[in-house]
C-alpha positions in Angstrom: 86.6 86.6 107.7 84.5 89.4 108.9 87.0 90.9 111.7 89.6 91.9 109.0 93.2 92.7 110.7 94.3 96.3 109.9 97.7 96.6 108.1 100.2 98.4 109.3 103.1 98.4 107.3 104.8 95.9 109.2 104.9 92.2 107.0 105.6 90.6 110.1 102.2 90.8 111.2 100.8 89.1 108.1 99.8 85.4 108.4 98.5 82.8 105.5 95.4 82.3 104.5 93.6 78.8 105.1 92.9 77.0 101.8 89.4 78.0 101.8 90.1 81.5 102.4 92.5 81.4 99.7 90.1 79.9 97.0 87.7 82.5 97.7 90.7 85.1 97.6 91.6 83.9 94.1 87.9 83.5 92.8 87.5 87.6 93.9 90.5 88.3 92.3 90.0 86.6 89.2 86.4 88.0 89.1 87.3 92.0 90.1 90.4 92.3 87.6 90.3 91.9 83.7 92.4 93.5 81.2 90.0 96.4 80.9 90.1 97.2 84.1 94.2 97.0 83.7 94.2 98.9 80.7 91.7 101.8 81.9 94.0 102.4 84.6 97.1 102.8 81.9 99.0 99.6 82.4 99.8 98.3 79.1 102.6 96.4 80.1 103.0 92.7 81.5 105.8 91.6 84.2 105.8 88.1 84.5 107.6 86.8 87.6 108.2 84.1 89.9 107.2 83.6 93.4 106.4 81.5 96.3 103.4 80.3 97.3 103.5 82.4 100.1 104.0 85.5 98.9 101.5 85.2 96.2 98.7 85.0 98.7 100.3 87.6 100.6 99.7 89.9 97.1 96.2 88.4 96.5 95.3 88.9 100.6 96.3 92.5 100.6 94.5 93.0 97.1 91.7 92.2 98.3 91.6 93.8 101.7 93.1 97.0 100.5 90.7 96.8 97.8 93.6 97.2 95.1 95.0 95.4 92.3 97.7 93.2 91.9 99.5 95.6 89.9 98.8 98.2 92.6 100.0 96.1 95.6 103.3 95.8 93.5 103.8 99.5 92.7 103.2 100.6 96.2 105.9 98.1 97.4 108.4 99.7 95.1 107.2 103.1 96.3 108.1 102.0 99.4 111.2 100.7 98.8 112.4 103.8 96.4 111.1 106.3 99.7 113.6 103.8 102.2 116.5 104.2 99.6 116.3 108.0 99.4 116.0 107.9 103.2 119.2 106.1 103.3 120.9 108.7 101.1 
């Protein structure tokens, strides 16, 4: 996992992770993120939702190599999506 593909936007491009590099994605995540860490950053609120498989590694995969939180991987997504919607417009 050294040569770590750039992202570019495109989801496409993303592939999933081996079962090993998913354990070790979880056990970073788990161990980087608290609820200090949450709260510091001024998210107070909980959104519980359900996913794939899939696309929960795809969260915990860019998390990790974008060096963000869950939380963050989510919000720039919508950011995105708002900025495509006012494109449209």
């Amino acid at each position: 996992m050294s040569d770590k593909p750039t992202f570019t936007g495109n989801l496409v491009e993303l592939r999933r992770p081996s079962v090993e590099d998913r354990a070790e994605l979880e056990d970073a995540a788990r161990a980087r993120v608290d609820g200090r860490t949450l709260r510091r950053k001024g998210r107070t609120e909980q959104l519980l939702i359900r996913t794939t498989p899939a696309r929960r590694q795809q969260v915990e995969r860019l998390a990790r190599e974008l060096g963000l939180t869950f939380a963050e991987v989510v919000e720039r997504g919508l950011d995105l999506l708002e900025a495509q919607q006012q494109d449209r417009k």
